[in-house]
PyMOL commands that place a pseudoatom at each C-alpha (Angstrom):
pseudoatom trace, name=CA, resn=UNK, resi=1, chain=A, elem=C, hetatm=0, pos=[-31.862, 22.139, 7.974]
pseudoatom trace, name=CA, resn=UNK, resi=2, chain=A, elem=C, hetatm=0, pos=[-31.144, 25.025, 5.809]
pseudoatom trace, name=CA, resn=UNK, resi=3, chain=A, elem=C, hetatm=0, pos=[-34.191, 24.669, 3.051]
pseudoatom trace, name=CA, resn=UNK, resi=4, chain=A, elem=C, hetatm=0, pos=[-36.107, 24.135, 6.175]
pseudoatom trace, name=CA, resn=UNK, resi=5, chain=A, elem=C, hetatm=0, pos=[-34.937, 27.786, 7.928]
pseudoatom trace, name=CA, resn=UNK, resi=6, chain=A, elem=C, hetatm=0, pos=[-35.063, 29.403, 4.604]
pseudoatom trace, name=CA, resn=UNK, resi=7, chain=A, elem=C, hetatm=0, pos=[-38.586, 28.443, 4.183]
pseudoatom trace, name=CA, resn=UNK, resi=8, chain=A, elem=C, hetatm=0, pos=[-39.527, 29.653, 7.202]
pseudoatom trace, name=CA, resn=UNK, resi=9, chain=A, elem=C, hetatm=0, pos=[-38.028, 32.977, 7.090]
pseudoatom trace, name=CA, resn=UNK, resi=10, chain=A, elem=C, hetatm=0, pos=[-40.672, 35.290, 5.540]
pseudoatom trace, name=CA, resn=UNK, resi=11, chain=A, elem=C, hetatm=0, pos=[-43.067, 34.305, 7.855]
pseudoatom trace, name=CA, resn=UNK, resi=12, chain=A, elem=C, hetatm=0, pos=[-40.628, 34.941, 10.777]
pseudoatom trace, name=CA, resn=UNK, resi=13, chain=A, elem=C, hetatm=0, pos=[-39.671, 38.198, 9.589]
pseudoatom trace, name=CA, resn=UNK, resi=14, chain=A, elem=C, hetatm=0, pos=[-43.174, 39.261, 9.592]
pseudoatom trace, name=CA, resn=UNK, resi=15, chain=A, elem=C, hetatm=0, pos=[-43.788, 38.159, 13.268]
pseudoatom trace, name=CA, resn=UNK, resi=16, chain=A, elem=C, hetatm=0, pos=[-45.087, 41.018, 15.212]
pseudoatom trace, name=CA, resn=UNK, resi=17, chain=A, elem=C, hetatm=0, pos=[-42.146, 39.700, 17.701]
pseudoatom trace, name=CA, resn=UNK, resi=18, chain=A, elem=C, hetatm=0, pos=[-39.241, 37.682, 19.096]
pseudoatom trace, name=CA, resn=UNK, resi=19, chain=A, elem=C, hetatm=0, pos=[-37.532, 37.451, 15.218]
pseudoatom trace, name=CA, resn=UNK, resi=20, chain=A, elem=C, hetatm=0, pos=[-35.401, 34.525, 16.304]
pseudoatom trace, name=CA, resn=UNK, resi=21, chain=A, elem=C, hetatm=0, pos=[-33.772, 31.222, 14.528]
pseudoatom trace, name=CA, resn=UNK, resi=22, chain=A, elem=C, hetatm=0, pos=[-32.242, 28.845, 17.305]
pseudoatom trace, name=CA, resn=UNK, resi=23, chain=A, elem=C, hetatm=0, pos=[-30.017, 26.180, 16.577]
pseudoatom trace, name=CA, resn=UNK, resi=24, chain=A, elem=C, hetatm=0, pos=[-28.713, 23.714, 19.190]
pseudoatom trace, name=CA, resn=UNK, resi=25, chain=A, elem=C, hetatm=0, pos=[-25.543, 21.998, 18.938]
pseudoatom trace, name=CA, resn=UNK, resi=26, chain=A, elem=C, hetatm=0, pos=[-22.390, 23.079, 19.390]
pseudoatom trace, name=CA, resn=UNK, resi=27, chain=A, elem=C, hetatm=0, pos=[-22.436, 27.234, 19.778]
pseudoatom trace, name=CA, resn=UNK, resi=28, chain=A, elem=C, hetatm=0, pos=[-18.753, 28.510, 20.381]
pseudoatom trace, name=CA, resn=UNK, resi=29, chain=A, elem=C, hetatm=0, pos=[-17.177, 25.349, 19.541]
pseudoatom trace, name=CA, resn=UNK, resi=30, chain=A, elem=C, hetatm=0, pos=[-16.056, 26.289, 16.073]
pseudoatom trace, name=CA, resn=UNK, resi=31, chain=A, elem=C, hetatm=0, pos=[-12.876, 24.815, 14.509]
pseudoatom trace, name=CA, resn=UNK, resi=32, chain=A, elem=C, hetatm=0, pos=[-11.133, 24.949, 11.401]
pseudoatom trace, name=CA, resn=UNK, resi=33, chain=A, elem=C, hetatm=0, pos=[-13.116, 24.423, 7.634]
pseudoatom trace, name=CA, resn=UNK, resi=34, chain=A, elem=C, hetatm=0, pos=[-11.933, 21.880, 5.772]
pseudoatom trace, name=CA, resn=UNK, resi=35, chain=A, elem=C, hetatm=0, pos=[-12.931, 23.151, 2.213]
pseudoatom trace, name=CA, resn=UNK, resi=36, chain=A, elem=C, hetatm=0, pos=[-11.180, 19.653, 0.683]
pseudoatom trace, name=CA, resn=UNK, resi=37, chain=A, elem=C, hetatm=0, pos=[-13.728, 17.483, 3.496]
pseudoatom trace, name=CA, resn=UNK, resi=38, chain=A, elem=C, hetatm=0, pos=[-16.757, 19.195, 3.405]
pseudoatom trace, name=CA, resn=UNK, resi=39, chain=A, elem=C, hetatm=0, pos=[-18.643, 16.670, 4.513]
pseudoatom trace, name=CA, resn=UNK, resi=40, chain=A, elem=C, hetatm=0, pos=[-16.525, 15.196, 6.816]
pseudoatom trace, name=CA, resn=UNK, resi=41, chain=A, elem=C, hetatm=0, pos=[-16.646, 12.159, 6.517]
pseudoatom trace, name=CA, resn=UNK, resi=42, chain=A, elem=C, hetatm=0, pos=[-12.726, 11.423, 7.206]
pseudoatom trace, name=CA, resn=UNK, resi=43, chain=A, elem=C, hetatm=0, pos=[-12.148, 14.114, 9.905]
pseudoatom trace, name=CA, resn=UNK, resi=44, chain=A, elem=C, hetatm=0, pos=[-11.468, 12.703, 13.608]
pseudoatom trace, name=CA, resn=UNK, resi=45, chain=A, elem=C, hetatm=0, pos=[-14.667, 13.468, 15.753]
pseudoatom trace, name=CA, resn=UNK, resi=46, chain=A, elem=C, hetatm=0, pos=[-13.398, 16.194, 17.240]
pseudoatom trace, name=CA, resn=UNK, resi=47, chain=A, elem=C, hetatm=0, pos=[-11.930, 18.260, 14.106]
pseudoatom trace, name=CA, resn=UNK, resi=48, chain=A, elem=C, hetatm=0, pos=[-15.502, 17.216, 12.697]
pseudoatom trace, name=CA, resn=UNK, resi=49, chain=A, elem=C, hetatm=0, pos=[-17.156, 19.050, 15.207]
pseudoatom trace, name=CA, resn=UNK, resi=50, chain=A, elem=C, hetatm=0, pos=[-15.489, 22.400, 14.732]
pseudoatom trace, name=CA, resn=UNK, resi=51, chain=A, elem=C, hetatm=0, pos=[-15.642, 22.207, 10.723]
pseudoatom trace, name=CA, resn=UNK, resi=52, chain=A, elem=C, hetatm=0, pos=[-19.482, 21.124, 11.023]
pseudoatom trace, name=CA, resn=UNK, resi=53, chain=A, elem=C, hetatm=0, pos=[-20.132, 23.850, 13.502]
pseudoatom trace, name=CA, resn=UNK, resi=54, chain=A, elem=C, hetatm=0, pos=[-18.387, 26.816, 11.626]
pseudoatom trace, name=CA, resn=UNK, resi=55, chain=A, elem=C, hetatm=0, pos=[-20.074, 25.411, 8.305]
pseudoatom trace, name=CA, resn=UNK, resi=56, chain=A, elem=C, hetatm=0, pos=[-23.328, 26.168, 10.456]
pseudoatom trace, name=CA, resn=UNK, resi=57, chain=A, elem=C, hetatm=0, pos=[-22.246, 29.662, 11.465]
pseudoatom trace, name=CA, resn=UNK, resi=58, chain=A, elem=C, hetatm=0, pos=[-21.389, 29.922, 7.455]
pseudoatom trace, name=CA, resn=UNK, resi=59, chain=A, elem=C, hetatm=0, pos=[-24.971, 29.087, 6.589]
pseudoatom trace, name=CA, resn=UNK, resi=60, chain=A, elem=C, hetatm=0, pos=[-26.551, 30.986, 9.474]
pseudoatom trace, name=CA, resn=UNK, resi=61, chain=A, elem=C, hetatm=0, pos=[-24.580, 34.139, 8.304]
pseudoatom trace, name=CA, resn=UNK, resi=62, chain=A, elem=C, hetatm=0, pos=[-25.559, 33.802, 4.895]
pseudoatom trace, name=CA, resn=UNK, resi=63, chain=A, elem=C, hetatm=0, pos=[-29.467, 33.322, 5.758]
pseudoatom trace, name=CA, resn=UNK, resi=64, chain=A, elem=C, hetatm=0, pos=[-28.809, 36.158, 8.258]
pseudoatom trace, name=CA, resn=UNK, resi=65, chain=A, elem=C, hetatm=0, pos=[-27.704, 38.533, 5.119]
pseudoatom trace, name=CA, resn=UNK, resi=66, chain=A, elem=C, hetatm=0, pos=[-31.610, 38.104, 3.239]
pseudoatom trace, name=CA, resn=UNK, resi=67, chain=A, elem=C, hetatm=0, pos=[-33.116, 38.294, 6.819]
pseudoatom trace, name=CA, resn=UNK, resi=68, chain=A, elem=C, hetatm=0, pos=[-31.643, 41.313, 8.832]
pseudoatom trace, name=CA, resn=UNK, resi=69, chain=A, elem=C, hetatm=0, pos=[-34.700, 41.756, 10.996]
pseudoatom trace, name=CA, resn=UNK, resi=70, chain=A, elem=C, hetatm=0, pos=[-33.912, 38.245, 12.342]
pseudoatom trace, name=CA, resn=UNK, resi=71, chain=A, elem=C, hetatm=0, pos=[-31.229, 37.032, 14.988]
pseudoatom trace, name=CA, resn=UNK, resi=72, chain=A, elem=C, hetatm=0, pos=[-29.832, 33.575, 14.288]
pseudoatom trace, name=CA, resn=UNK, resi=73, chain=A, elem=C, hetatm=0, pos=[-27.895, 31.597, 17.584]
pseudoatom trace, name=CA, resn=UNK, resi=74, chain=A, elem=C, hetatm=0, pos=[-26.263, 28.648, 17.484]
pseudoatom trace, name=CA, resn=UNK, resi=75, chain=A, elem=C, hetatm=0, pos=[-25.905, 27.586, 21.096]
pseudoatom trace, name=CA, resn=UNK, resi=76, chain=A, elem=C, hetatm=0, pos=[-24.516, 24.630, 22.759]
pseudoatom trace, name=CA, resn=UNK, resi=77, chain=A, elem=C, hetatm=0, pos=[-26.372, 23.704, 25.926]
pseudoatom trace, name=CA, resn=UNK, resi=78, chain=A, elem=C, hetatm=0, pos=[-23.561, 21.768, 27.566]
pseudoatom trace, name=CA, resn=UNK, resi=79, chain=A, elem=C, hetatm=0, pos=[-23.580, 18.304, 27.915]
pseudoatom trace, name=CA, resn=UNK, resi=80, chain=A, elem=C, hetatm=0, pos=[-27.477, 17.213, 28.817]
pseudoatom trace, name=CA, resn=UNK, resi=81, chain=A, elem=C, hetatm=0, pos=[-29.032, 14.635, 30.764]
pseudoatom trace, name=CA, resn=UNK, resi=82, chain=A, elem=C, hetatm=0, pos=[-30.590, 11.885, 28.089]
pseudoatom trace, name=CA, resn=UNK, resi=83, chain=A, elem=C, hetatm=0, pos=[-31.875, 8.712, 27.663]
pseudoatom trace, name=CA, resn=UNK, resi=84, chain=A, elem=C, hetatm=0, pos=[-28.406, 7.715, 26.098]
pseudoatom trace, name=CA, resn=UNK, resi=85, chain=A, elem=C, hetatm=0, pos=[-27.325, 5.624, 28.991]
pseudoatom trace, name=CA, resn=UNK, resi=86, chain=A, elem=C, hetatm=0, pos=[-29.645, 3.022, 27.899]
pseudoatom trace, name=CA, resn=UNK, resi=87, chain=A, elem=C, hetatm=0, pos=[-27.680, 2.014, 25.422]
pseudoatom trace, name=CA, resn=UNK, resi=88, chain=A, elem=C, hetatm=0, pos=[-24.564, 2.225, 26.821]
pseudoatom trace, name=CA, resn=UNK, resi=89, chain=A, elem=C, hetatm=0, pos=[-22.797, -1.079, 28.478]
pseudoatom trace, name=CA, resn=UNK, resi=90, chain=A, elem=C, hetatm=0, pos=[-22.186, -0.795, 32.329]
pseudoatom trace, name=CA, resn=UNK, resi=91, chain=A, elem=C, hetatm=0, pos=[-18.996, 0.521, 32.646]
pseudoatom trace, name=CA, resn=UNK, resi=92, chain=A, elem=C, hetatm=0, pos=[-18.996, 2.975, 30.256]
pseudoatom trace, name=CA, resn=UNK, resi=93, chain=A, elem=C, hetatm=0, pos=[-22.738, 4.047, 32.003]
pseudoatom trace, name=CA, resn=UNK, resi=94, chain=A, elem=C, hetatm=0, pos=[-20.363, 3.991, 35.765]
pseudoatom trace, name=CA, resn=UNK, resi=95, chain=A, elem=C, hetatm=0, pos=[-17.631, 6.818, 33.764]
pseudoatom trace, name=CA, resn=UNK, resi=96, chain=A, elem=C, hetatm=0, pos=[-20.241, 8.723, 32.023]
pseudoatom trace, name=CA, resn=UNK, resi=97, chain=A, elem=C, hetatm=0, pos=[-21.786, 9.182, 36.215]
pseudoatom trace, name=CA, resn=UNK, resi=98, chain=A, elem=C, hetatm=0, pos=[-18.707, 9.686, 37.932]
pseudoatom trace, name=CA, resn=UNK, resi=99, chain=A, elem=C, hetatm=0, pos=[-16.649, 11.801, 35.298]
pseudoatom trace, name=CA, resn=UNK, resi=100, chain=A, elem=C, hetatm=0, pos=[-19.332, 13.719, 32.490]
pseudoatom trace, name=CA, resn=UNK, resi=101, chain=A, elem=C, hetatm=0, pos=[-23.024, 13.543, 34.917]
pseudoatom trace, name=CA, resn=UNK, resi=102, chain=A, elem=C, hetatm=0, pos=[-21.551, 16.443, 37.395]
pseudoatom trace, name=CA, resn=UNK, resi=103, chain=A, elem=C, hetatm=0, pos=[-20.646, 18.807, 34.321]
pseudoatom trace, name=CA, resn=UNK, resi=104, chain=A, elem=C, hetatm=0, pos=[-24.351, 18.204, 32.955]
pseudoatom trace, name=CA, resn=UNK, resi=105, chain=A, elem=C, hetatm=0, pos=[-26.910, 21.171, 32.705]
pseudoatom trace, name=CA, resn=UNK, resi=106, chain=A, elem=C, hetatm=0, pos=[-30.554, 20.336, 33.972]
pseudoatom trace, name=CA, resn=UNK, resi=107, chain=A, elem=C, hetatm=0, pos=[-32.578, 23.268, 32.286]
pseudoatom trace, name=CA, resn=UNK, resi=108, chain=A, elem=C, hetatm=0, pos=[-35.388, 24.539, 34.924]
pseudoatom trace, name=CA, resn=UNK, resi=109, chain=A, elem=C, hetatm=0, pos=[-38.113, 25.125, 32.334]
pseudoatom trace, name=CA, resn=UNK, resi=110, chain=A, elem=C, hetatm=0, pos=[-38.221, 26.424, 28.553]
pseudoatom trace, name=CA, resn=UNK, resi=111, chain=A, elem=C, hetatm=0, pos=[-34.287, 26.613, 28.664]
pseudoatom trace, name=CA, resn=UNK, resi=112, chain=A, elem=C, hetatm=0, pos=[-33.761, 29.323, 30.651]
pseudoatom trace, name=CA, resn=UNK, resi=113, chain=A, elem=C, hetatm=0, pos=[-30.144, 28.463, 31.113]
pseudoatom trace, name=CA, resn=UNK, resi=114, chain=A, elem=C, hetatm=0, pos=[-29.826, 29.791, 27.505]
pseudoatom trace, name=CA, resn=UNK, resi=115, chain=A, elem=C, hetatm=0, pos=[-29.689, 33.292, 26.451]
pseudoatom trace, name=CA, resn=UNK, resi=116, chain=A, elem=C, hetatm=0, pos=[-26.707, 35.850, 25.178]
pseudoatom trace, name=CA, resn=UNK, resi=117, chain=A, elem=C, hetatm=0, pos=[-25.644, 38.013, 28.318]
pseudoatom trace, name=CA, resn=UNK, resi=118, chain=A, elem=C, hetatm=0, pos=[-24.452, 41.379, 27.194]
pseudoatom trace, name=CA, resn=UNK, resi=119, chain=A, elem=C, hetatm=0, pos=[-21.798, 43.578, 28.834]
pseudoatom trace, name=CA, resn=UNK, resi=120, chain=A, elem=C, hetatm=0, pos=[-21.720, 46.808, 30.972]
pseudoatom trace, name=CA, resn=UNK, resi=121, chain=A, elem=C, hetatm=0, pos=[-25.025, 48.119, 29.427]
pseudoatom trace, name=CA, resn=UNK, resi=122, chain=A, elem=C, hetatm=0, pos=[-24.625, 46.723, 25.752]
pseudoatom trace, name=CA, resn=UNK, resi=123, chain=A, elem=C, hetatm=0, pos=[-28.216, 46.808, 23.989]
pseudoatom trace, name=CA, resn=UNK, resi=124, chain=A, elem=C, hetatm=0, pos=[-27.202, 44.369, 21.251]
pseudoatom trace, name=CA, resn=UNK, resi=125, chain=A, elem=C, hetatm=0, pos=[-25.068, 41.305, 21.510]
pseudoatom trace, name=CA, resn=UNK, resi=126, chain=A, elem=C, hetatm=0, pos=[-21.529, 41.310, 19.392]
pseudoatom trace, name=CA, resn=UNK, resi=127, chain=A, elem=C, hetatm=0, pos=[-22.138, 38.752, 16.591]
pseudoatom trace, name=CA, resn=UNK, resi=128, chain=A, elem=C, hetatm=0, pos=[-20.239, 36.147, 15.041]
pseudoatom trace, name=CA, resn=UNK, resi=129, chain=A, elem=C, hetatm=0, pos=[-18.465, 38.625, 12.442]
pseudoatom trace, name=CA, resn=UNK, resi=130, chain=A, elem=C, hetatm=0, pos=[-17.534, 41.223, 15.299]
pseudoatom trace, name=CA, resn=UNK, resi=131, chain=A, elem=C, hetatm=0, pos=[-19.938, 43.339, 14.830]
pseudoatom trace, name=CA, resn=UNK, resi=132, chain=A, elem=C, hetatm=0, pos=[-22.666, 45.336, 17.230]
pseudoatom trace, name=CA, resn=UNK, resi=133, chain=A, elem=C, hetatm=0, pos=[-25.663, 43.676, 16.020]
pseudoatom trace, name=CA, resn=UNK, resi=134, chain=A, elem=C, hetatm=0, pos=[-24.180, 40.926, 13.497]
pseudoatom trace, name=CA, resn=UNK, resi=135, chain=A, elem=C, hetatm=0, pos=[-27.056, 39.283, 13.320]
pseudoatom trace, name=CA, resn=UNK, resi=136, chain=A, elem=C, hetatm=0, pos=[-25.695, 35.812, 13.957]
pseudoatom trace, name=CA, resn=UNK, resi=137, chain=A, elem=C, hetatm=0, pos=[-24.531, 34.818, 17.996]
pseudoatom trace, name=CA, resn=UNK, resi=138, chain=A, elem=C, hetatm=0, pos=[-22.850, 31.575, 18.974]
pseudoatom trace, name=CA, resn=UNK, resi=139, chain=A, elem=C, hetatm=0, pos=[-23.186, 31.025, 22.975]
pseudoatom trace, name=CA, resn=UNK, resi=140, chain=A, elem=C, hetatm=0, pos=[-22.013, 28.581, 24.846]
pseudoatom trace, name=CA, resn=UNK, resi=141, chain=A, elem=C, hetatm=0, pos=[-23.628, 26.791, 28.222]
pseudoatom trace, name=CA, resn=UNK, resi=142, chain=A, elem=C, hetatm=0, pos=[-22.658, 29.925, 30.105]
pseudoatom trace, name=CA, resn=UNK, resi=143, chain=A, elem=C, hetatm=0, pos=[-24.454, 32.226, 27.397]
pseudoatom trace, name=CA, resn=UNK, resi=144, chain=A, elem=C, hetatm=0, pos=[-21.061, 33.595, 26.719]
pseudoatom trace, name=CA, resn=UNK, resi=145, chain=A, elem=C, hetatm=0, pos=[-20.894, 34.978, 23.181]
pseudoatom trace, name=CA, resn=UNK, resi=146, chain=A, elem=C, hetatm=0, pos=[-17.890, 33.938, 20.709]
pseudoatom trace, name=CA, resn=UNK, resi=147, chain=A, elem=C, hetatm=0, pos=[-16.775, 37.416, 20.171]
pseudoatom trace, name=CA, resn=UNK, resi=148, chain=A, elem=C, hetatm=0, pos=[-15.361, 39.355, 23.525]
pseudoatom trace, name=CA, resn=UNK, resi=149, chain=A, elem=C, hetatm=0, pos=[-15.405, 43.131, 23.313]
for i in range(1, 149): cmd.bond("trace and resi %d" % i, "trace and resi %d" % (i + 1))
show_as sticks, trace
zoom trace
């Protein structure tokens, strides 16, 4: 994902507009690195998920320091409505309906459900490293950033 990104980033730091990387997977979900089990192959699912998704905020950061005239989010959308049922057997489909389906976000068109929300007439977001303006925002389903000020 990275070479891709880094490829891509002269010509979005050129655009006349809207300088913007998104990333969707799981924004404000981070957990701890495991520098010994980078790739993670013998972490439990969910210690996985927050070492993959602060090794993405890593990455992000560090594409974020050659590109300040772009923002970077990771978001996570919350849990989505999918095809994935299908392959599920029927009573795992009957518990994904009656316990995860009413905690699922339906986006109304071009994600607008998604976006940074910024506090008591803040122009910039607060960023992943703390700062005004960091350059990098995780946001969760809500659009709540990681960082509160």
């Amino acid at each position: 994902m990275y070479p891709d990104i880094a490829n891509l980033l002269p010509l979005i730091s050129h655009a006349p507009a809207l300088r913007r990387v998104t990333t969707v997977f799981a924004g404000r979900k981070e957990g701890k690195s495991h520098t010994d089990e980078v790739q993670a192959k013998n972490l439990s699912i969910p210690t996985a998920r927050g070492h993959v998704v602060s090794m993405m905020a890593l990455g992000l950061e560090n594409l974020a320091k050659s590109a300040s005239t772009v923002s970077f989010i990771q978001d996570y959308p919350g849990f989505v409505k999918t095809g994935l049922s299908r392959e599920l057997n029927a009573p795992m489909r009957v518990v994904i309906k009656v316990m995860i389906w009413p905690s699922m976000t339906f986006c109304g068109g071009g994600g607008d459900n998604s976006g940074l929300a910024l506090k008591g007439g803040m122009e910039t977001g607060v960023g992943t490293d703390g700062t005004v303006g960091g350059g990098v925002y995780s946001i969760d389903y809500e659009g709540e950033g990681t960082v509160e000020v």
